[in-house]
TIBAKE-479630 format. One record per atom (N, C-alpha, C): residue number from 1; y, x, z; residue in three letters; atom name. Coordinates in nm, 3 decimals, padded with zeros to 5 digits. Layout:
// TIBAKE-479630
   resi     north      east        up   resn   name
    NUM         Y         X         Z    ALA     CA
...
This chain:
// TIBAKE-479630
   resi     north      east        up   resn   name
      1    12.336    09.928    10.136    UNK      N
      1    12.330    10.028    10.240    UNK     CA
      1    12.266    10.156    10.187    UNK      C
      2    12.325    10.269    10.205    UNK      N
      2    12.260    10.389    10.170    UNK     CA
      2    12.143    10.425    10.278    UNK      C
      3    12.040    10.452    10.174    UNK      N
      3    11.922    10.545    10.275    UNK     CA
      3    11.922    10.666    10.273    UNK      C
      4    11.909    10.715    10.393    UNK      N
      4    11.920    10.843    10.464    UNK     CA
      4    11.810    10.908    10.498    UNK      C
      5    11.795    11.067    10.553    UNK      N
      5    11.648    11.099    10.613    UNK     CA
      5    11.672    11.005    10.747    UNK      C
      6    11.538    10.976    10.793    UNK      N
      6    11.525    10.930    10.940    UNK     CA
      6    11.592    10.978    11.029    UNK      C
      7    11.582    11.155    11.067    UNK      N
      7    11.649    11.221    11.155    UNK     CA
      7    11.770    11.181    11.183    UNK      C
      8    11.922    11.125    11.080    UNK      N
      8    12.016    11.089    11.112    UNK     CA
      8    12.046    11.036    11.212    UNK      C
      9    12.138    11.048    11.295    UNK      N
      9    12.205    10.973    11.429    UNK     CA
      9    12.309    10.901    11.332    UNK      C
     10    12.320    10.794    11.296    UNK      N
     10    12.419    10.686    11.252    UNK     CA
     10    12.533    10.683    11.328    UNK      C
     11    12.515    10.737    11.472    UNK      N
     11    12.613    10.695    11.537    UNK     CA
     11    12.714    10.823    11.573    UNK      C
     12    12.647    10.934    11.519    UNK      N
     12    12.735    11.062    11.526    UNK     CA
     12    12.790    11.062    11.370    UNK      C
     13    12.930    11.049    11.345    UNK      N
     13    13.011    11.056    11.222    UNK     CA
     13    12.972    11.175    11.161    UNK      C
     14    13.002    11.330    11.216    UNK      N
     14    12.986    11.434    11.210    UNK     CA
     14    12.812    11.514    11.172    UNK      C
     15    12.745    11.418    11.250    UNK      N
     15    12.575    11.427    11.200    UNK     CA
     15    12.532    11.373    11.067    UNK      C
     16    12.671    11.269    11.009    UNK      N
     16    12.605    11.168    10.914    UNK     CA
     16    12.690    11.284    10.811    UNK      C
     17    12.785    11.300    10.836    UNK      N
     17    12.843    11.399    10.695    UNK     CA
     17    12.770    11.513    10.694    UNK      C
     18    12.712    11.593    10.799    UNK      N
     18    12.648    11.706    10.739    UNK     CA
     18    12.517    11.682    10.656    UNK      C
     19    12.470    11.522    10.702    UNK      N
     19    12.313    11.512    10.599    UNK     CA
     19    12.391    11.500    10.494    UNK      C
     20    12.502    11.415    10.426    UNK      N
     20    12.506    11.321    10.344    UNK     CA
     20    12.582    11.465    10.218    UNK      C
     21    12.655    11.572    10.302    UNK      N
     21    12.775    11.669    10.246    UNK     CA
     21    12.716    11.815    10.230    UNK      C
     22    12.684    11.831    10.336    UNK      N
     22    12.581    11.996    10.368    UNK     CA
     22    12.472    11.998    10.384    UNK      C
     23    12.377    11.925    10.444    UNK      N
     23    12.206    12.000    10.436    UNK     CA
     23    12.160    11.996    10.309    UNK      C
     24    12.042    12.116    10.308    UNK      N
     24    11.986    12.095    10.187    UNK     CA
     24    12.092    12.135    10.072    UNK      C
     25    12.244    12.163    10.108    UNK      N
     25    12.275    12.190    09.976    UNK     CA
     25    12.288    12.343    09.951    UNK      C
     26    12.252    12.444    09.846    UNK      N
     26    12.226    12.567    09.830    UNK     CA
     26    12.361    12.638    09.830    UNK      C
     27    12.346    12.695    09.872    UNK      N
     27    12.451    12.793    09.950    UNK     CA
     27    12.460    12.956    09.937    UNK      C
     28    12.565    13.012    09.867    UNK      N
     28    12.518    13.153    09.823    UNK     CA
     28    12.651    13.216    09.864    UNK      C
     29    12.780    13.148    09.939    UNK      N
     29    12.852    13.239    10.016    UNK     CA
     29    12.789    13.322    10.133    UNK      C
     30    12.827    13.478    10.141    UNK      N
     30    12.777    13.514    10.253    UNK     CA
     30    12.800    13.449    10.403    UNK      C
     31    12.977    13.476    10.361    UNK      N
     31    13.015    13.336    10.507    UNK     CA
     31    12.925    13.275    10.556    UNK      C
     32    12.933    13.149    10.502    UNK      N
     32    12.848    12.999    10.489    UNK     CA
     32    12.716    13.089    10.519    UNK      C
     33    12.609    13.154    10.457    UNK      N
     33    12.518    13.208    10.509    UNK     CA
     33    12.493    13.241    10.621    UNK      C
     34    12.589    13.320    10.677    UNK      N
     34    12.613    13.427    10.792    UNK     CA
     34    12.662    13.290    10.929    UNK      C
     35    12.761    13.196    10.931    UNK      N
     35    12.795    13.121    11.033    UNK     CA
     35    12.670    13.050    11.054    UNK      C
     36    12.566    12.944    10.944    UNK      N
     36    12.464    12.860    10.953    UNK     CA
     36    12.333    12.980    11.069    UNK      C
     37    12.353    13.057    10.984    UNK      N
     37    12.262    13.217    11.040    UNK     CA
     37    12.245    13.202    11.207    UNK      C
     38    12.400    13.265    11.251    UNK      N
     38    12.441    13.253    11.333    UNK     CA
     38    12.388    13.129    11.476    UNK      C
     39    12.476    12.959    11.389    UNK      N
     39    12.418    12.873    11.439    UNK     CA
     39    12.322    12.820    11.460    UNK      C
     40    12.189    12.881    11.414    UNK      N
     40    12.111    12.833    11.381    UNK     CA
     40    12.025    12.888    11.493    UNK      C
     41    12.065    13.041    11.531    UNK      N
     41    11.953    13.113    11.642    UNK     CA
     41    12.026    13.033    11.768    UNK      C
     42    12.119    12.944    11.765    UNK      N
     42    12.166    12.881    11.929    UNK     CA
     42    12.123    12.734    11.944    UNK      C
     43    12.035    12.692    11.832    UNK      N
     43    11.981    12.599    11.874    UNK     CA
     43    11.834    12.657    11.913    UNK      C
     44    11.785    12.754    11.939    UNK      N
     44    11.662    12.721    11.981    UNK     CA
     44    11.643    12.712    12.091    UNK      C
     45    11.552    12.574    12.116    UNK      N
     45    11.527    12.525    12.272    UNK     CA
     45    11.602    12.380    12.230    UNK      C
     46    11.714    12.344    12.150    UNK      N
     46    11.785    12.279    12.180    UNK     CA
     46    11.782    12.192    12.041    UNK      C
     47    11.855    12.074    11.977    UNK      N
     47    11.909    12.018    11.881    UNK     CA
     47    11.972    12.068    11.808    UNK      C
     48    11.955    12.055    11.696    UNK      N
     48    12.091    12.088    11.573    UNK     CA
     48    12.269    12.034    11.640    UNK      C
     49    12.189    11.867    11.677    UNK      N
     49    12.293    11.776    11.661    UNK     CA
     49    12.415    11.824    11.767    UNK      C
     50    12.296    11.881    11.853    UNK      N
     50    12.416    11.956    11.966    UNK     CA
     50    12.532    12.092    11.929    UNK      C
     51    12.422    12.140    11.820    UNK      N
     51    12.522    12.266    11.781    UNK     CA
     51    12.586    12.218    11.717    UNK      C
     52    12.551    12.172    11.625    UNK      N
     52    12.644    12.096    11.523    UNK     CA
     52    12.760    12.010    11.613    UNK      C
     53    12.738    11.905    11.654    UNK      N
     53    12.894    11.922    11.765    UNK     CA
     53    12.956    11.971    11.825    UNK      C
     54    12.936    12.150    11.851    UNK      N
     54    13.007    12.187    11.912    UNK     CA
     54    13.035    12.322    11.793    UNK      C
     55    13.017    12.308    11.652    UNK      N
     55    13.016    12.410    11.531    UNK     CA
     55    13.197    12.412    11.545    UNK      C
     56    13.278    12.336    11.561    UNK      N
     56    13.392    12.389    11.536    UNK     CA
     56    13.423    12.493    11.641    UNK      C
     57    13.404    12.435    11.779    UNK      N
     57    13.417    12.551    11.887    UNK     CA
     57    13.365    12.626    11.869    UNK      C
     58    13.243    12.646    11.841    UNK      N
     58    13.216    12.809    11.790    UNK     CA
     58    13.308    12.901    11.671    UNK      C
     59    13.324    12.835    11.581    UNK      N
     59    13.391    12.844    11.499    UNK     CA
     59    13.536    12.957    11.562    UNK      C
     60    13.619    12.874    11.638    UNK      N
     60    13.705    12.928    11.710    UNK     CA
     60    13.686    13.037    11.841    UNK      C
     61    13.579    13.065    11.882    UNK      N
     61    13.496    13.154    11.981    UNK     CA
     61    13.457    13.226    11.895    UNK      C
     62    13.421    13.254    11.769    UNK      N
     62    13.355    13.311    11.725    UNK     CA
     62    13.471    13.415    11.614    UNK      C
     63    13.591    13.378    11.646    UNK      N
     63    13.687    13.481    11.547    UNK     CA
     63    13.639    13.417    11.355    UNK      C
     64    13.667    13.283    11.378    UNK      N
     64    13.579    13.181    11.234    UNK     CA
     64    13.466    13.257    11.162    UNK      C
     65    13.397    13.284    11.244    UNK      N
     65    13.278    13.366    11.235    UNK     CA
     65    13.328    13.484    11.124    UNK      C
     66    13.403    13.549    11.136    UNK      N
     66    13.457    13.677    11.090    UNK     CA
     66    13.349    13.801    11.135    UNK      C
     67    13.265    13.833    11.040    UNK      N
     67    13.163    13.945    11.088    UNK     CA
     67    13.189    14.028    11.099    UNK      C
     68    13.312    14.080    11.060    UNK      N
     68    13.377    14.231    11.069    UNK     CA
     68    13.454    14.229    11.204    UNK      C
     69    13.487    14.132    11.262    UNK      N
     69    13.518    14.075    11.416    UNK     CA
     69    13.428    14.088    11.523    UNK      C
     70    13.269    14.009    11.483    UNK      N
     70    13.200    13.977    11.527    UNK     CA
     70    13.100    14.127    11.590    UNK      C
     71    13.081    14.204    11.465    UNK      N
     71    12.988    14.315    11.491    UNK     CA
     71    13.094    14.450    11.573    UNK      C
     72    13.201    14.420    11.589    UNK      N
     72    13.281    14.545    11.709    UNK     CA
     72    13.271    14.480    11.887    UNK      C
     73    13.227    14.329    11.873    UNK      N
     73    13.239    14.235    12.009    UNK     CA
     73    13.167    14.334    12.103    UNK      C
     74    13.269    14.350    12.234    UNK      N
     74    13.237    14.405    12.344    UNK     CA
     74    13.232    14.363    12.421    UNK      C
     75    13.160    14.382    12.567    UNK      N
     75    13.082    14.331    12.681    UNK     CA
     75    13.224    14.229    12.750    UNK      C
     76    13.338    14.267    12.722    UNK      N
     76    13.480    14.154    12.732    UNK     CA
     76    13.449    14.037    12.664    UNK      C
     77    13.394    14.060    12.507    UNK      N
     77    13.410    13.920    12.407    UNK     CA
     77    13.252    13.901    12.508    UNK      C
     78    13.160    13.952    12.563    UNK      N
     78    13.043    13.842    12.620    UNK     CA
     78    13.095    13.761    12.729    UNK      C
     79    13.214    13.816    12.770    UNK      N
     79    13.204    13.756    12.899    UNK     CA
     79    13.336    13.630    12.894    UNK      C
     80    13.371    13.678    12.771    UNK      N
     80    13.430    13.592    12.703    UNK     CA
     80    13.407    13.456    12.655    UNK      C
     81    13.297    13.504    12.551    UNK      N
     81    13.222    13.368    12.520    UNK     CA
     81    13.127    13.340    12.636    UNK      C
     82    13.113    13.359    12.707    UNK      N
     82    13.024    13.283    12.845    UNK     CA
     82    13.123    13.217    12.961    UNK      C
     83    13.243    13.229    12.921    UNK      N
     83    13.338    13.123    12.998    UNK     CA
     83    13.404    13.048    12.927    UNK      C
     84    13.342    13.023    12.771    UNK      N
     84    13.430    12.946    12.632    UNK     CA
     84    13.314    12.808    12.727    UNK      C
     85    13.334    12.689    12.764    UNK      N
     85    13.273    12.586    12.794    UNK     CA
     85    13.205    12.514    12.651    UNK      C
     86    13.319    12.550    12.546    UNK      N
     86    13.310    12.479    12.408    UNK     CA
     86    13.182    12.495    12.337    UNK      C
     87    13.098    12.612    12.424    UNK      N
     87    13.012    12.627    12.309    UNK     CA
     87    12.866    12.676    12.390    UNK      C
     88    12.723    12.697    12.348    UNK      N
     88    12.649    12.655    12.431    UNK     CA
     88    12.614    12.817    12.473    UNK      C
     89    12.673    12.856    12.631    UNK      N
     89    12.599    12.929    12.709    UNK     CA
     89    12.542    13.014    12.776    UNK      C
     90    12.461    13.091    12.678    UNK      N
     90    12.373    13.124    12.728    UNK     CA
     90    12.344    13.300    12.683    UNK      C
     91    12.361    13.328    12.768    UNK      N
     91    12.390    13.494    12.749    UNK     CA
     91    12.323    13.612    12.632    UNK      C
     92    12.186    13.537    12.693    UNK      N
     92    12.075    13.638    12.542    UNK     CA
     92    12.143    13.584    12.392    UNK      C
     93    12.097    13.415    12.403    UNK      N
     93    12.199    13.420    12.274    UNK     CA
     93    12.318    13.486    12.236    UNK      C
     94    12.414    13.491    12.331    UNK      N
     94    12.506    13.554    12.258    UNK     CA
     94    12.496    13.699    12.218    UNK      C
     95    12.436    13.799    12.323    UNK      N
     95    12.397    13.902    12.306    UNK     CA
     95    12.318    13.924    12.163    UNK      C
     96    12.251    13.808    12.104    UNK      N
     96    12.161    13.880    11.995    UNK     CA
     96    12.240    13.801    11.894    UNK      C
     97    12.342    13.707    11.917    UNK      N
     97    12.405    13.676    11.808    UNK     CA
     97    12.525    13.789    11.733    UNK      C
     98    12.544    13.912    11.878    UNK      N
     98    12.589    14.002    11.797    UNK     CA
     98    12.523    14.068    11.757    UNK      C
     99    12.403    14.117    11.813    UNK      N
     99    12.309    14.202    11.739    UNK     CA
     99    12.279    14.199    11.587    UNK      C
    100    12.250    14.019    11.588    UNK      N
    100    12.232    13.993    11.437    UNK     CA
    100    12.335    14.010    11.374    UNK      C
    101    12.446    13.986    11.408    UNK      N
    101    12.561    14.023    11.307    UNK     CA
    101    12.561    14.150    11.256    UNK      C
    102    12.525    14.252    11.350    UNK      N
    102    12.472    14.374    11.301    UNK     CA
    102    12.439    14.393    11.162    UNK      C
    103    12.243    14.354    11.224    UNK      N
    103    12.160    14.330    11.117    UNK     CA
    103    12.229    14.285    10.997    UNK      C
    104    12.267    14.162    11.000    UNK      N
    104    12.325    14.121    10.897    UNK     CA
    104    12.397    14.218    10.798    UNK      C
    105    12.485    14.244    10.884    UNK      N
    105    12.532    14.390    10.808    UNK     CA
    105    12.480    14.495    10.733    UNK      C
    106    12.421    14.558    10.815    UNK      N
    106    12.314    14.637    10.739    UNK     CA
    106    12.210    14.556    10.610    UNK      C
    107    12.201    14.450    10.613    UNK      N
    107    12.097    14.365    10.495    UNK     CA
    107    12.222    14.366    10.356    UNK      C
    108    12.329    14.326    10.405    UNK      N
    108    12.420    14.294    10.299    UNK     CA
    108    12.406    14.486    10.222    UNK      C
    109    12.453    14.538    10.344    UNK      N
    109    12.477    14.690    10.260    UNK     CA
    109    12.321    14.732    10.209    UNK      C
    110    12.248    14.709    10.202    UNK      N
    110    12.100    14.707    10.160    UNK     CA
    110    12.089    14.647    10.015    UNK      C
    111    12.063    14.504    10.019    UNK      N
    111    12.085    14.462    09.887    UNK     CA
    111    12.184    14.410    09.863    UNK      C
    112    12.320    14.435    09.844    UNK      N
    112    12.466    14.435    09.780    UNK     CA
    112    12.478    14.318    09.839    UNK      C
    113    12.384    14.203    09.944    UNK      N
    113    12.475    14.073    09.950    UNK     CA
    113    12.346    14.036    10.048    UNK      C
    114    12.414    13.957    10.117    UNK      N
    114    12.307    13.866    10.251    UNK     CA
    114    12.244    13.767    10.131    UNK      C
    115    12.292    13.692    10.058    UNK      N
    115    12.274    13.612    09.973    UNK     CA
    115    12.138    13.698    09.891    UNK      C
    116    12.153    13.791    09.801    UNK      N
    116    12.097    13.826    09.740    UNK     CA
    116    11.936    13.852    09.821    UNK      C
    117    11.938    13.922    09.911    UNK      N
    117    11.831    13.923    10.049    UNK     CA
    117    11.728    13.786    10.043    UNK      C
    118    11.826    13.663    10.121    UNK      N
    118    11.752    13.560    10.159    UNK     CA
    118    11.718    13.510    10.043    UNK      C
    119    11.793    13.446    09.925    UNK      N
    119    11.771    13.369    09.808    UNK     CA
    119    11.623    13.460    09.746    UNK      C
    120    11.607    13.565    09.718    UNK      N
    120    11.497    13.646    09.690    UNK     CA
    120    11.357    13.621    09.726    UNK      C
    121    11.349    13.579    09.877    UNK      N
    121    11.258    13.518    09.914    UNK     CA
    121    11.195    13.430    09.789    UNK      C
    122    11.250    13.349    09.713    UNK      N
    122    11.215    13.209    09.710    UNK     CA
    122    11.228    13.236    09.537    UNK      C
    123    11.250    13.387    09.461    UNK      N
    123    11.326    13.410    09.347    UNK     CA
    123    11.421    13.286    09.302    UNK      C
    124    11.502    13.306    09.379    UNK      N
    124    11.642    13.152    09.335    UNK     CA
    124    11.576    13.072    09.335    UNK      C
    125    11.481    12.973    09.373    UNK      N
    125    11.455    12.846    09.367    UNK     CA
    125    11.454    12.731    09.471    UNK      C
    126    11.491    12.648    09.455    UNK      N
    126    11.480    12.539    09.588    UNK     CA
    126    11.324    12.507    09.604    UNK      C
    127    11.289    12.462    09.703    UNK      N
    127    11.127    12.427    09.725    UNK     CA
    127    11.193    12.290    09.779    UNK      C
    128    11.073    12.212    09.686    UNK      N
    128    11.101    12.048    09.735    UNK     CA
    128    11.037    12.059    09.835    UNK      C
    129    11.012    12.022    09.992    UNK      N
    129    11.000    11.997    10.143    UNK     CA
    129    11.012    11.825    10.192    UNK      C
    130    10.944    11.820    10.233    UNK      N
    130    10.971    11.665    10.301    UNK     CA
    130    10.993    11.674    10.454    UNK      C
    131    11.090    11.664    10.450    UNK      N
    131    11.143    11.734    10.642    UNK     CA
    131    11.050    11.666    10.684    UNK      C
    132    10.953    11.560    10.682    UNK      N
    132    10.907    11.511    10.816    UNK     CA
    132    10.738    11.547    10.819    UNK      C
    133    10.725    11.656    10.730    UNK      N
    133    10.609    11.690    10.725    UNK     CA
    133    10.610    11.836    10.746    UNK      C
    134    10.711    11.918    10.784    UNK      N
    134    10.692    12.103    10.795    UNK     CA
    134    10.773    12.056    10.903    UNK      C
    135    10.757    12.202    10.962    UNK      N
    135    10.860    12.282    11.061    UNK     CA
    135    10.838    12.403    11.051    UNK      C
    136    10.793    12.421    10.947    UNK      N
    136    10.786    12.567    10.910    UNK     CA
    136    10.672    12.618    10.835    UNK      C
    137    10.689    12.708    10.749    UNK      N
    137    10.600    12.714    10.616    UNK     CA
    137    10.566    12.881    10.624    UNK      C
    138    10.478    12.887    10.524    UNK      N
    138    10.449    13.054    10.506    UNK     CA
    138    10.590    13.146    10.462    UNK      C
    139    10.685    13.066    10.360    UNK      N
    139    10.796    13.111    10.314    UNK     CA
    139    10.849    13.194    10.475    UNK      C
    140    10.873    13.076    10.528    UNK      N
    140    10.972    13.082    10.673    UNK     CA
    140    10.902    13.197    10.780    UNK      C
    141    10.776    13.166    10.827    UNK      N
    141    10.687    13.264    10.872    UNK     CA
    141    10.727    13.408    10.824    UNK      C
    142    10.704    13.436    10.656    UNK      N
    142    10.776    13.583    10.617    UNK     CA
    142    10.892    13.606    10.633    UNK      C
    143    10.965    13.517    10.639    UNK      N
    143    11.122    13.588    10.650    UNK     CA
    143    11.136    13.589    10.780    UNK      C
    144    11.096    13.502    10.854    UNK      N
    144    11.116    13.560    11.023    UNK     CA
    144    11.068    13.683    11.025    UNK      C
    145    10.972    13.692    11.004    UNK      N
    145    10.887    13.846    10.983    UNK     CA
    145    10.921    13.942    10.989    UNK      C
    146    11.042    13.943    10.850    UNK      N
    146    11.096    14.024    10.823    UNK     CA
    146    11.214    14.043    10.909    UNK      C
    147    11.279    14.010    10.935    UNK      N
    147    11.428    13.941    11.020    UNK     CA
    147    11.383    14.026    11.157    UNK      C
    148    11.269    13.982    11.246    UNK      N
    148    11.205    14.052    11.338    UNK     CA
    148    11.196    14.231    11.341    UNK      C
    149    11.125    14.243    11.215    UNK      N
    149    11.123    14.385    11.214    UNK     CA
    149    11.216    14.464    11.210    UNK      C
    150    11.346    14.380    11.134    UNK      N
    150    11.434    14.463    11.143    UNK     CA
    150    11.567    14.444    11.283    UNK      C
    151    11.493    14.341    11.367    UNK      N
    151    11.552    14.387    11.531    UNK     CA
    151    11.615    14.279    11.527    UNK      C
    152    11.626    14.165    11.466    UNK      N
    152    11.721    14.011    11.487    UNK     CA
    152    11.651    13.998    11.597    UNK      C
    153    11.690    13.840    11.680    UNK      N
    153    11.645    13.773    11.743    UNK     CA
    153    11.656    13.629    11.752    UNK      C
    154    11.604    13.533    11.819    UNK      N
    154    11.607    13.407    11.803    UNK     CA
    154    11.594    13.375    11.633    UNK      C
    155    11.535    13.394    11.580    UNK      N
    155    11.489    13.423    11.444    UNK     CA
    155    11.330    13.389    11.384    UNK      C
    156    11.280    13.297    11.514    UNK      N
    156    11.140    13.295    11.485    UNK     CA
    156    11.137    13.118    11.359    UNK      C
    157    11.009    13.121    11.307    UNK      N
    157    10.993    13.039    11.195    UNK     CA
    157    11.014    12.929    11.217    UNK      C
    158    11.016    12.868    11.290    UNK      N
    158    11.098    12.744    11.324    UNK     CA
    158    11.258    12.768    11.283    UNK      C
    159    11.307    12.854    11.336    UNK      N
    159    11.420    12.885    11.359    UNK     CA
    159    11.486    12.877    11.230    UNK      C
    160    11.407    12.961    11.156    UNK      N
    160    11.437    13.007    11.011    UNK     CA
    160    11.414    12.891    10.908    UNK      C
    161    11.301    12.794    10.925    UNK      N
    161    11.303    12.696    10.852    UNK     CA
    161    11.408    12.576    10.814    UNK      C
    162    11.433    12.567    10.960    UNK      N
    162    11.553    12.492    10.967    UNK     CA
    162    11.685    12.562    10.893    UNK      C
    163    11.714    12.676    10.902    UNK      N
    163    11.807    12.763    10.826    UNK     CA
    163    11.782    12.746    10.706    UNK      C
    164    11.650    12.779    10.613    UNK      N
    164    11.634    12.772    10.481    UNK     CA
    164    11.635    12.616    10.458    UNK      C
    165    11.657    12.516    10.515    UNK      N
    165    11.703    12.382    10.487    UNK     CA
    165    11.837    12.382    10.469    UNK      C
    166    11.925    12.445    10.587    UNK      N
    166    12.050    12.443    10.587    UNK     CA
    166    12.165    12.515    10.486    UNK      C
    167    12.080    12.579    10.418    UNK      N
    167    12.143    12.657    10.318    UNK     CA
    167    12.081    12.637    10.154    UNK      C
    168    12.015    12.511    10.173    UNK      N
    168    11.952    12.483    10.051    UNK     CA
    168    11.844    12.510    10.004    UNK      C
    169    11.748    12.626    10.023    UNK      N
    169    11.654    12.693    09.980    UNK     CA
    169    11.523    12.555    09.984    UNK      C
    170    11.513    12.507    10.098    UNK      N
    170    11.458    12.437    10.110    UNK     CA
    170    11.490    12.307    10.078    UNK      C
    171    11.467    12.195    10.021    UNK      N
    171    11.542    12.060    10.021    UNK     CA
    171    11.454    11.942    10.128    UNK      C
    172    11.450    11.978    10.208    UNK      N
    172    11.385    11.883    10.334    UNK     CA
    172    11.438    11.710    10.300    UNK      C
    173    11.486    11.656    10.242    UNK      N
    173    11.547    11.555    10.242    UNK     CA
    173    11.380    11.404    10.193    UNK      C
    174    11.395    11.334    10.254    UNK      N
    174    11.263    11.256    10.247    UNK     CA
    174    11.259    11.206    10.140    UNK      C
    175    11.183    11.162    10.054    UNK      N
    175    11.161    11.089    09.941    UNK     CA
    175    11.248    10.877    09.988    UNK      C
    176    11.322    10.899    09.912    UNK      N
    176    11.387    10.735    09.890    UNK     CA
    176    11.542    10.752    09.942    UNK      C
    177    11.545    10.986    10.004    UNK      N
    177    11.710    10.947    10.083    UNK     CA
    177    11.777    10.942    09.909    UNK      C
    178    11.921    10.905    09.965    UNK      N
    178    11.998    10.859    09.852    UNK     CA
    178    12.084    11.101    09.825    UNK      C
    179    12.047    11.171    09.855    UNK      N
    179    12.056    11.274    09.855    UNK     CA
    179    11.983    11.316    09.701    UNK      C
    180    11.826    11.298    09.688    UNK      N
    180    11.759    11.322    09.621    UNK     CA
    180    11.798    11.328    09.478    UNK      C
    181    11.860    11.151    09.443    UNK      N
    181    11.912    11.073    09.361    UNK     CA
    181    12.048    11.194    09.292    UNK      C
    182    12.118    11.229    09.388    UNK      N
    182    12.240    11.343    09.382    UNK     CA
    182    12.166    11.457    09.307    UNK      C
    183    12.069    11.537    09.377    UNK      N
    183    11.994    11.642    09.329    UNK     CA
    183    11.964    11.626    09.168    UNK      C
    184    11.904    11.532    09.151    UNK      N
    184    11.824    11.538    09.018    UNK     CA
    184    11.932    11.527    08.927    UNK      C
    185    12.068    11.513    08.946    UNK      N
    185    12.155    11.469    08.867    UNK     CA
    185    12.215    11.634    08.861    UNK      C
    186    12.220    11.684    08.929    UNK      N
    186    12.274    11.846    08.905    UNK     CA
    186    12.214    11.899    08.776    UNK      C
């Protein structure tokens, strides 16, 4: 039997491939940056596991998270995505999920790449993490920080920690998951 982090739901297929396929693995498309980004400010209050089941519908609500789509969305696409059932809701979120797309924008045209931005934090390195001991670190604390000042929202260090897991920076994965074993072999 393979061991897993604890957090896993065994019984969600879709929860077990993103530990086993995507968390924790480092990630330097802006895309992939920019959608996790995205998903990540609509879980707060709420579960991953929930966004994460409903990531394809967003996906499709979201113009496949096309940012050059995303940052022209008008008070039609809000009222739009607030009658999509597929996806979770809730109005401020969506409102600052375009905002951030914004931001986003402006960071990429800043330092030549969203990638280049966040990975910097950390000068390219993964930080070994034991998910069941943070929810958020000084790393995460500054980049919300930063993220804040420059007018994001739903972006606070929680928020962000979980993001710098989701995109690799962080490797949250517990000591004995069969993930680790993968890592050291890179």
């Amino acid at each position: 039997m393979v061991s897993r982090c604890l957090w896993v739901n065994l019984k969600n297929d879709k929860y077990v491939a993103y530990h086993d396929e995507e968390w924790c693995v480092p990630k330097h498309d802006d895309h992939d940056l920019y959608e996790l980004l995205i998903l990540e400010s609509f879980q707060a209050g709420l579960s991953w596991e929930c966004v994460l089941n409903k990531r394809d519908s967003f996906r499709r609500a979201y113009d496949n998270f096309d940012i050059d789509k995303v940052v022209n969305y008008t008070d039609a696409d809000v009222a739009r995505l607030m009658s999509d059932a597929g996806i979770i809701r809730n109005k401020l979120k969506i409102l600052a999920s375009i905002n951030n797309s914004r931001i986003f924008k402006k960071i990429q045209q800043e330092f030549g790449s969203f990638n280049n931005y966040i990975w910097g934090f950390s000068n390219n390195k993964i930080i070994q993490e034991d998910c069941t001991k943070h929810t958020k670190s000084d790393l995460s604390d500054k980049i919300s920080k930063d993220l804040c000042s420059r007018g994001m929202k739903y972006v606070g260090t929680t928020i962000i920690y979980s993001y710098l897991q989701a995109i690799g920076i962080v490797n949250g994965h517990m000591a004995g998951c069969f993930f680790n074993n993968i890592l050291t072999k890179r």
